[in-house]
SEGU-328193 format. One record per residue (C-alpha): residue in three letters; x, y, z. Coordinates in pm, whole numbers, plus 32768, in hexadecimal, padded with zeros to 4 digits. Each point is the difference from the previous one (the first is absolute). Example, Ala and Ser with C-alpha at 12.3 -4.5 7.8 and 13.67 -1.06 7.14 Angstrom:
REM residues 2
R,type,X,Y,Z
R,ALA,84CE,7E3E,830C
R,SER,8089,8158,7FBE
This chain:
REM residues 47
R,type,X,Y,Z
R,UNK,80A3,7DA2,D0AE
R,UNK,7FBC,80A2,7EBF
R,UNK,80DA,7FC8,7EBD
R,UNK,8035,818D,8020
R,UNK,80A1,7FF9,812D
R,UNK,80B1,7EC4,7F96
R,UNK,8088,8092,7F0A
R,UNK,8076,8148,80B3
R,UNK,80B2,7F33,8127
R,UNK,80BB,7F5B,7EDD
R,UNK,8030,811F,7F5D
R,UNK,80A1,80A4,8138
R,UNK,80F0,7EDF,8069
R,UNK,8081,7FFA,7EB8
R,UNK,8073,817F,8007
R,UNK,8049,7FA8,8147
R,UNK,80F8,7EF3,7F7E
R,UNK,8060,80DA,7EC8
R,UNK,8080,8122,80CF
R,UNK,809E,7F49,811B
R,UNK,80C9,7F34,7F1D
R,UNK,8076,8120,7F64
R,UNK,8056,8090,811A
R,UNK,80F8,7EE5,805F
R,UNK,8063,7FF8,7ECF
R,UNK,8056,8177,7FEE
R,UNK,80C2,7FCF,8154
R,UNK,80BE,7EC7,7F8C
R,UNK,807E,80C3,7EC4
R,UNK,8040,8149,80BD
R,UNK,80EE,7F32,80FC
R,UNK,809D,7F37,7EE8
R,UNK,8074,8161,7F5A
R,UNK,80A0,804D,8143
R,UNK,80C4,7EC9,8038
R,UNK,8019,8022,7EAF
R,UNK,80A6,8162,8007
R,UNK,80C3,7F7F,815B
R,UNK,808B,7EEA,7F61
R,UNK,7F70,7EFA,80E3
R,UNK,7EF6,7F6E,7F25
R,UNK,802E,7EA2,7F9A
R,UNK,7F87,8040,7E8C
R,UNK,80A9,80F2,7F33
R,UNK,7EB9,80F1,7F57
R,UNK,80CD,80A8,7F14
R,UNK,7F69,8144,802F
């Protein structure tokens, strides 16, 4: 294998990382601000 395509498979399951951990991460906050706005989270945001 090539450097080049080395380096483009790493390349790819790093955005590959990048965006799926900001997609939990998007969900996570999204539910928090629920419970949040339900009153049923256990931290208080203060938003």
């Amino acid at each position: 294998m090539s450097p080049t395509t080395a380096a483009a498979i790493v390349f790819a399951m790093m955005w590959t990382g990048i965006l799926y951990s900001g997609y939990r991460l998007f969900r996570w906050l999204y539910r928090l601000d629920r419970e949040s706005r339900e009153g049923t989270a256990p931290i208080d945001t203060g938003l």
